[in-house]
N, C-alpha and C positions, 0 to 999 in steps of 0.2 A: 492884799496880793503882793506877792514876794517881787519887785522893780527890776532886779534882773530878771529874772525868771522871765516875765514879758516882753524885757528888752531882748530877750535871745530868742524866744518864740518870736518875738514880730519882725526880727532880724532873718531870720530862717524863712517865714513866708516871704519877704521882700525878695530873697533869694530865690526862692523860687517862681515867683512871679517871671521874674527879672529874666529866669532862665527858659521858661514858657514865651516869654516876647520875645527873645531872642531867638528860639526854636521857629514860631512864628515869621517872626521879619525871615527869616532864612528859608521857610519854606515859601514865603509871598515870594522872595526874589528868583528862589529856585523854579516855582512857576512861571512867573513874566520870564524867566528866560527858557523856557521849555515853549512857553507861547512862541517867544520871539522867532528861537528858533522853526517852531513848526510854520510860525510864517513865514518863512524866506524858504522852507522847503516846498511852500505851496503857492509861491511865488515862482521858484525855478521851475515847479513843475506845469508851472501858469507857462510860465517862458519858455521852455522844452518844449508845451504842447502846440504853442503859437510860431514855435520853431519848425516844428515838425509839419505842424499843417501847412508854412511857407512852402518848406520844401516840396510835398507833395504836389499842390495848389502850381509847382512851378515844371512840375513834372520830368525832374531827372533827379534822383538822390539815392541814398544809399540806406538799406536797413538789411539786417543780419547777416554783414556782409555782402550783399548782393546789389548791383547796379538796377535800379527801377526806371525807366521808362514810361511813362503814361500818358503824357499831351503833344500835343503839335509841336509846343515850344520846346518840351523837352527833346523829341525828336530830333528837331534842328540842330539843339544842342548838343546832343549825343552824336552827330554825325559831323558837326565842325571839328569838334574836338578829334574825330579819327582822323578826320581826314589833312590836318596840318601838316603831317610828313610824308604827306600819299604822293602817288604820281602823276605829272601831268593829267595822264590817259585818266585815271580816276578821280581826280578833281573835278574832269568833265561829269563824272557818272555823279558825284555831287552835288553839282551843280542843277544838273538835270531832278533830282530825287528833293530839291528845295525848292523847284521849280513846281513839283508835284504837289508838296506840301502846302506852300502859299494858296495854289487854288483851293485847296480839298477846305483848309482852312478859313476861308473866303468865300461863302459857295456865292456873295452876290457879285463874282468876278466872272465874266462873261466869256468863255471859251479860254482854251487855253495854245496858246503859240507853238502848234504841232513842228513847225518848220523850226523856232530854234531848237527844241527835244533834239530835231534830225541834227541839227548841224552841231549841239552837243556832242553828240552821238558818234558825228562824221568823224569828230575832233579827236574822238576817246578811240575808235577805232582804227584809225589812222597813227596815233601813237602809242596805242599798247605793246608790252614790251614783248610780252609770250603769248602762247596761246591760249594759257590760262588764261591769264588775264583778258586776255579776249571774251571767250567764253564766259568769264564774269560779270565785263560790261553789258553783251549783248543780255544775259538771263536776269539781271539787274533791270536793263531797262526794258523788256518786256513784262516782268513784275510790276513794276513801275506804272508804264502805260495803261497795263489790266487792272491796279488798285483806282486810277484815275478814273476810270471811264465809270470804271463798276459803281463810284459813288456819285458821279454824276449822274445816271440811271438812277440809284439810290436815292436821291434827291428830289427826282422828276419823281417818280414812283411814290413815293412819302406825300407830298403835294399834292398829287392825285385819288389816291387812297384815302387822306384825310383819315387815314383810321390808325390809332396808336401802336396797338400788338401790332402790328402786320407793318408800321413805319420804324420800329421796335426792333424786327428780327430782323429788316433789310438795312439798318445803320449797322446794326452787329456784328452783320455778315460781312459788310463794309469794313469794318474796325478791324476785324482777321485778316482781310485781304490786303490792308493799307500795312500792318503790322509784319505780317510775314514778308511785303515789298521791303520796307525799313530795312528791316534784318539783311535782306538779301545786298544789299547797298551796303549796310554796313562791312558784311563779313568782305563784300570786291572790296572794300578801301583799306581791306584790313591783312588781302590775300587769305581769307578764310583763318586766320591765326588768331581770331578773335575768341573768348573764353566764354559760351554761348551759356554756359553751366552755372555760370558769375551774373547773366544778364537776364532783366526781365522786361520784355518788350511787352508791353499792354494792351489792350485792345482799349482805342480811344473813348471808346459807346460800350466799357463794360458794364454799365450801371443806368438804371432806371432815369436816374437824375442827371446825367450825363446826357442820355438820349431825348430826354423832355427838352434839356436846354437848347440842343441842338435844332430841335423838329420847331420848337416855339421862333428863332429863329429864320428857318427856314420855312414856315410859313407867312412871315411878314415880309420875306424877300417873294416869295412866287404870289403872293396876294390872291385877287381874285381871280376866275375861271378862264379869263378871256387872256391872263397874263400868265396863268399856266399852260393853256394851248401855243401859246407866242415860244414859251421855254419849253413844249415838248418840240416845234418845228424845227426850231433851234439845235439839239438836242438831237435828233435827226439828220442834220446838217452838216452836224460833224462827225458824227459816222460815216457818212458819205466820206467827208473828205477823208476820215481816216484811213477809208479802203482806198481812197485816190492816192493820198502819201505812200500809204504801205506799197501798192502796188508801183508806186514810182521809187522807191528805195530798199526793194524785198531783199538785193543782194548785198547791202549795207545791214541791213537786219540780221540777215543768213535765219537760217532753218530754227523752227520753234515750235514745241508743242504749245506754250503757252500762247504763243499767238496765234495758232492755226484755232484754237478752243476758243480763245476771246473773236477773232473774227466767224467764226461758225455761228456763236451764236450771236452776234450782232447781224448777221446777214440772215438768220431766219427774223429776227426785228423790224429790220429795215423792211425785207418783202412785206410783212402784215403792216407797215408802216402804211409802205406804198401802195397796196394793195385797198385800202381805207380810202385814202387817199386819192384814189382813180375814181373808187365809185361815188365817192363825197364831188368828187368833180363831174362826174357821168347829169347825178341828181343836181346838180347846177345847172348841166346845159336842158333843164327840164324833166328829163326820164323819170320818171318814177320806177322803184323798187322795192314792191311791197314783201318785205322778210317774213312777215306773219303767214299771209299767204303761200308765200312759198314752202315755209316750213310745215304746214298745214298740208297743200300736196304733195311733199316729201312722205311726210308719213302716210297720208292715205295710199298711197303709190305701192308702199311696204305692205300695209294692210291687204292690199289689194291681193300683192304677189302671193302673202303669207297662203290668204284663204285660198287663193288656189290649187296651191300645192296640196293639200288635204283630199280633198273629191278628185282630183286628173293625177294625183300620186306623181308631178311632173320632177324627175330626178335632177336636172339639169337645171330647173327653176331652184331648188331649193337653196344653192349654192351661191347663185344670181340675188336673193332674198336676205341671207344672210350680207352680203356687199351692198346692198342697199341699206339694211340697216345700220351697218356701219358710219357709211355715206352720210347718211340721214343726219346719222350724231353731230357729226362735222357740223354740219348746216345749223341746227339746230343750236348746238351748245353756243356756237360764233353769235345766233341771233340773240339769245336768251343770256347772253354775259354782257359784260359791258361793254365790248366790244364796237367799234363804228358802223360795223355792214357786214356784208356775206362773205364767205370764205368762195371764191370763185373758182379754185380749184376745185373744190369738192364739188360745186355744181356744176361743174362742166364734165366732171365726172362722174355724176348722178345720171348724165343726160345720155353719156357713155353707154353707161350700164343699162339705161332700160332701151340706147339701141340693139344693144348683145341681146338683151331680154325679147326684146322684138324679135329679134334672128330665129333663138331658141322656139318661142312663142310659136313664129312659122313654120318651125320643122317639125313641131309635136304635131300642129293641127293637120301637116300632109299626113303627117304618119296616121292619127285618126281615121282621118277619110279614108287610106289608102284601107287600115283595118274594118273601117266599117264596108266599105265595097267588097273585100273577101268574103264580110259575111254575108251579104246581100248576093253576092253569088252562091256561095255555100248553100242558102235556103233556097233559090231558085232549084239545085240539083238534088233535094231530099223531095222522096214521093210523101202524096197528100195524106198517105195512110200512119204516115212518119211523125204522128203527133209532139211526142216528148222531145224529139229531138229541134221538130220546129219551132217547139216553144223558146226553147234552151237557146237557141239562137236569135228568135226574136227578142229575148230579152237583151243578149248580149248586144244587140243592137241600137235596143233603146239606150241602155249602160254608154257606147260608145259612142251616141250621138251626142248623148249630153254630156260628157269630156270635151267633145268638137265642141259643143256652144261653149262651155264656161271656158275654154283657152280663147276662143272667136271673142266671144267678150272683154275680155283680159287682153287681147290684142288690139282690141279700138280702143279702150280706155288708155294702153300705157301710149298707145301712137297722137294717141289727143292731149295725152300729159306730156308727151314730146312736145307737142307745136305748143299746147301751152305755155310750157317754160323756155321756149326759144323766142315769141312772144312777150313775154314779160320781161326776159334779157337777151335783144340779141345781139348786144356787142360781148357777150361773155366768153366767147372764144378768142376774140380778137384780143380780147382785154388778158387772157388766160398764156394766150403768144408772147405777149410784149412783157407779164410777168416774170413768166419762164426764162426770157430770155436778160431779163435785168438780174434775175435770178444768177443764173447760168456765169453773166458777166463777174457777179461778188464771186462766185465760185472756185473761176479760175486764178481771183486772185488769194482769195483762200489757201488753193492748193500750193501754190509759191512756197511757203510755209511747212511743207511735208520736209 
């Protein structure tokens, strides 16, 4: 073999070896550095994402441009920040709306300090500078007050239900009403100059896992049965007083639709409150008040009327029948819900109607008689030879005596079903008086509010 020859052949593979390991080593390095780098992109995006979730998790931040709002805290935060160059007057409304917030935040904090709200209130009104600004403390803290209450309800209501969907949609509804309050607060600290288009106020309970947290929660604060009835009495209590403050500081408040709404229906509450309430004390001092029973001759009472109307065609009854069934509802649906006891208006007004029924009842059965003695003289003056026309009358007689019994009987039965239900209640009027007139009291100060 020719010794160059091989020395240049094996020179040339060396070469190329040489230039293969070095294509090598340069792609090894080119990957560890394509590694390196995809690790610290997915490191930053490790750190982005744990950035992101801070922010959110803290619930005031900013994505596509736009201010997010979502938690408690963030709230607070979102409202300090406005309000550092605000006014005296609205510092108060501030103050008042963190005031809100602490509780709603805190549900095992126990009432909430109505008399400082007022004297907030007093402070903010007293030195507003316009009448805007007036107008926006006042619609501010009416807001305010209605997102408070609503979720304290909310709360009780949750507790007692023990039921998720239905503790579910009443946080929800909560979370809208606490959200639009915020807002409202914001834009008086802001003189409505605020950029609402820029801003997204959240409902706190948007989310399933939001609402579980809460409700889990708040069932470990209301505990058991006997500690929930303690938080509905409660709860109760300050309504009361609510309508006591309102009523003692309506013209500090001035005119509100939203507060006339939130006390409207807090005052039909309060009466089935209190209404519960009398008769749970009624059956204390002994009385018994058998619901089943009663509702039981509510309906046969109806039945009763029903079937008579058909054979005596009585017109005036039928109208009477129809209001009873109504009635009836009342009674019935109050016994058969969850409800405490009887609706005692509607039975006092059951008792109403079958005395009008009774009225009626007596005027058909004169009018009967008075028609059957027409015809009983009518056949007295036909001769005996006057067959067909005697008969035609004698029937009409029989016909019109038995309309007289079945109203005659329809008339001792609803007069028996009188005494029997005066009988089984007869403080229900007295009790239906002293309603009416606690009633009557929320009322007037309701109307304050127009």
């Amino acid at each position: 073999m020719d010794l160059s020859n091989f020395s240049s052949k094996a020179q040339g593979l060396l070469g190329k070896m040489s230039e293969v390991t070095q294509e090598f080593s340069e792609k090894a390095e080119q990957r560890a550095a394509e590694r390196k780098e995809q690790k610290a992109k997915d490191q930053a995006m490790k750190e982005e994402a744990l950035r992101l979730e801070a922010e959110e998790a803290s619930g005031y931040y900013i994505r596509d441009g736009k201010l997010i709002i979502s938690t408690i805290d963030g709230m607070k935060q979102w409202l300090n920040n406005l309000g550092k160059d605000t006014t005296p007057a609205l510092m108060q409304t501030l103050q008042m709306q963190l005031q809100v917030l602490k509780h709603v935040q805190s549900p095992s904090m126990t009432g909430m300090a109505l008399d400082n709200m007022i004297l907030c209130l007093d402070k903010a009104v007293k030195s507003a500078s316009s009448e805007v600004e007036l107008s926006n403390i006042r619609e501010s803290f009416a807001s305010m007050i209605q997102s408070y209450f609503f979720m304290q309800e909310a709360n009780l209501r949750c507790a007692q239900l023990k039921n998720k969907e239905e503790g579910n949609q009443l946080l929800n509804q909560a979370g809208e009403i606490l959200s639009e309050a915020v807002t409202k607060t914001a834009q008086a600290l802001t003189k409505n100059e605020i950029d609402m288009t820029k801003t997204i106020v959240r409902n706190i309970f948007d989310t399933t896992e939001k609402q579980q947290g809460y409700l889990k929660q708040l069932f470990s604060w209301f505990g058991n049965k006997k500690e929930v009835q303690s938080k509905e009495k409660e709860f109760y209590q300050t309504l009361e007083m609510l309508f006591e403050t309102f009523d003692l500081h309506a013209e500090l408040l001035g005119a509100s639709i939203l507060i006339k709404g939130m006390l409207s229906r807090y005052r039909k509450a309060l009466v089935e409150y209190r209404t519960d309430e009398k008769i749970q004390m009624y059956i204390d001092r002994g009385h018994v008040i058998d619901t089943q029973k009663i509702a039981g001759l509510s309906k046969g009472l109806v039945d009763t009327t029903n079937s008579l109307i058909g054979p005596a065609k009585i017109g005036a009854i039928s109208g009477i029948a129809q209001s009873l069934n109504s009635i009836v509802g009342l009674i019935t649906d109050r016994i058969n819900s969850n409800k405490k006891g009887l609706d005692i208006k509607a039975y006092c007004t059951l008792q109403d109607a079958l005395e009008t029924d009774c009225e009626h009842l007596q005027k058909e059965l004169e009018i009967r008689e008075s028609e059957r003695q027409e015809l009983k003289n009518q056949l007295k003056e036909i001769g005996l030879l006057q067959f067909a026309q005697k008969k035609e009358l004698q029937e009409k007689i029989v016909k019109k005596t038995a309309e007289k019994d079945a109203i005659y009987n329809s008339l001792k039965l609803t007069r028996d079903r009188i005494a029997e239900m005066k009988q089984m209640f007869p403080d229900s009027y007295a009790m239906k008086a002293e309603l009416e007139k606690y009633e009557e009291n929320l009322l007037v100060i309701e109307n304050k509010f127009l």
